[in-house]
C-alpha positions as CSV (number, residue, x, y, z in Angstrom):
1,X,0.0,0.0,0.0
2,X,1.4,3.2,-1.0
3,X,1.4,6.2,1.4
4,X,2.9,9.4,2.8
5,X,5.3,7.9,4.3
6,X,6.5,6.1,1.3
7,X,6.7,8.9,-1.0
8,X,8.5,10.6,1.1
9,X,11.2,7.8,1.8
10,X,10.5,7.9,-2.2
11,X,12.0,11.8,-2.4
12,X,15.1,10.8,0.4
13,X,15.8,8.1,-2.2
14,X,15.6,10.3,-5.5
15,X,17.8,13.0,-3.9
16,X,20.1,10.8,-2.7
17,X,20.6,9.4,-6.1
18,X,20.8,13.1,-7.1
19,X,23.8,13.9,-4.7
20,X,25.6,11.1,-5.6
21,X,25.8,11.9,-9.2
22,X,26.3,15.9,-8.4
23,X,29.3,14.9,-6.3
24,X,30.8,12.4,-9.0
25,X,30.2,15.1,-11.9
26,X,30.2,18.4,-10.3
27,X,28.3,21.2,-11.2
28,X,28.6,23.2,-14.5
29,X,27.7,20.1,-16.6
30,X,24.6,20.4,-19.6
31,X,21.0,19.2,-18.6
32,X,21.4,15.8,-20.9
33,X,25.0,14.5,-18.7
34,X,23.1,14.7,-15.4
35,X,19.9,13.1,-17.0
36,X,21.9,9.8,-18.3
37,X,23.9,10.0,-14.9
38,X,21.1,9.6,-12.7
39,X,19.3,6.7,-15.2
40,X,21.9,4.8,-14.4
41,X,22.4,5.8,-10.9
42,X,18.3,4.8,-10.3
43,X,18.9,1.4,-11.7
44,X,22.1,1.0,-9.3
45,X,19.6,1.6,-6.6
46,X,16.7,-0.4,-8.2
47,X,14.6,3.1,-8.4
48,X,11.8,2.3,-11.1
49,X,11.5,5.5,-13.4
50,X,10.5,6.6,-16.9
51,X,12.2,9.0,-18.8
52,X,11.4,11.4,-21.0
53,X,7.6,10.7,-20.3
54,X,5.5,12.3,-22.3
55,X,2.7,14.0,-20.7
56,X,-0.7,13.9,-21.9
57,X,-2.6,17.1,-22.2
58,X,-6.4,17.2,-22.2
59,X,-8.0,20.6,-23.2
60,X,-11.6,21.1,-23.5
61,X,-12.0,16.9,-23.5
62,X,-9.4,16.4,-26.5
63,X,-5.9,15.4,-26.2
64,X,-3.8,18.0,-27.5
65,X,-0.8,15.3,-29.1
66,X,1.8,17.8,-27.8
67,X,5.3,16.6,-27.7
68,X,5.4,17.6,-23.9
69,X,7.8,15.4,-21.6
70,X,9.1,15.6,-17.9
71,X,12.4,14.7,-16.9
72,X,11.3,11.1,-15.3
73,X,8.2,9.9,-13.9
74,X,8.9,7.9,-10.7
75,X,7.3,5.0,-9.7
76,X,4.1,6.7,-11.0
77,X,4.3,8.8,-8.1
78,X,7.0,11.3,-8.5
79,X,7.9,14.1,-11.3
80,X,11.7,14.8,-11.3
81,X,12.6,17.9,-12.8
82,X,16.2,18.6,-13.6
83,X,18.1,21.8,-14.6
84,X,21.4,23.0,-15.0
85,X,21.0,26.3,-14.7
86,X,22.4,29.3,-13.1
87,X,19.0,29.8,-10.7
88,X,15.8,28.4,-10.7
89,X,13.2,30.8,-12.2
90,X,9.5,30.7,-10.8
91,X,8.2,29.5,-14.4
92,X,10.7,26.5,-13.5
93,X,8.9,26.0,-10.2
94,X,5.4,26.6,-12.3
95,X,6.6,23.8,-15.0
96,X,6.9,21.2,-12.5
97,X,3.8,22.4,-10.5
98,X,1.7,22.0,-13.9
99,X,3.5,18.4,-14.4
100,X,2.4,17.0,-11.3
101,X,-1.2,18.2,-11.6
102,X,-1.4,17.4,-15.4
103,X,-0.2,13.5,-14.8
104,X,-1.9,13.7,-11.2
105,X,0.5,12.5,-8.9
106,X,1.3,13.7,-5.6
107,X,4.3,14.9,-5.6
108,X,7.6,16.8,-8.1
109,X,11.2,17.8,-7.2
110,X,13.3,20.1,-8.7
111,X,16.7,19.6,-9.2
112,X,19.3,22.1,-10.2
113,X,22.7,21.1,-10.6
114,X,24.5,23.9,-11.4
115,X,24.6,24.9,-7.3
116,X,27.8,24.1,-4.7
117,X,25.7,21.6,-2.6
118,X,22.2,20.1,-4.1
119,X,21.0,19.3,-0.5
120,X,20.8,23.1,0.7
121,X,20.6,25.4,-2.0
122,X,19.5,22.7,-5.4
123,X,16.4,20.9,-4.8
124,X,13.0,21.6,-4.0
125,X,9.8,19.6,-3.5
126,X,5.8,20.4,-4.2
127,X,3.1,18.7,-3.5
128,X,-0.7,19.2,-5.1
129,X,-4.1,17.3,-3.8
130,X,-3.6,14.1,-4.7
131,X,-0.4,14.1,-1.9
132,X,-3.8,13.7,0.9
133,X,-5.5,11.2,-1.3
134,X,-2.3,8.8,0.6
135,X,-2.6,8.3,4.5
């Protein structure tokens, strides 16, 4: 049974599998190094993931057909969002926000990691209403 508590073990796992490949690779790296980094990094830790998901869009009862894709999909539960940029920008933090609530999951991080240390100053986490759906 999935809940809460899982997800959020979930997110420890995900960023840990983020810090480990931000302190193999260091920051300063394009988008696409960090993204094949961590796919092998979640199979090392048997993380089940998609990648470059595409993301259906539904607009007035039609799918749209866009070529629209998140970063990974995790365990159908989880958006991962990476960046390597040199701050994150509120339409970043609006991306990943529209990504969870679009796929309806409970929960997205974003990752940048173009920062010194992920763990303080690279990573954030939202949650929408399908988070209390989960005991």
């Amino acid at each position: 049974m999935i809940t809460q508590k899982y997800i959020t073990d979930l997110t420890y796992r995900i960023n840990g599998a983020c810090i480990e490949v931000h302190k193999i690779l260091g920051a300063g790296l394009a988008e696409i190094v960090y993204h094949r980094a961590l796919e092998k990094e979640f199979k090392l830790r048997n993380i089940e993931y998609k990648s470059e998901f595409q993301i259906p869009v539904i607009y007035k009862d039609e799918n749209l057909n866009c070529d629209f894709k998140c970063d990974f999909l995790i365990e159908d539960l989880i958006v991962l969002e990476i960046k390597s940029v040199s701050s994150i920008l509120e339409i970043h933090k609006a991306q990943i926000i529209n990504y969870i609530n679009l796929l309806k999951v409970p929960k997205g991080i974003l990752v940048n990691f173009n920062v010194k240390n992920i763990y303080h100053f690279g990573q954030e986490t939202f949650i929408n209403k399908y988070f209390d759906q989960y005991d």
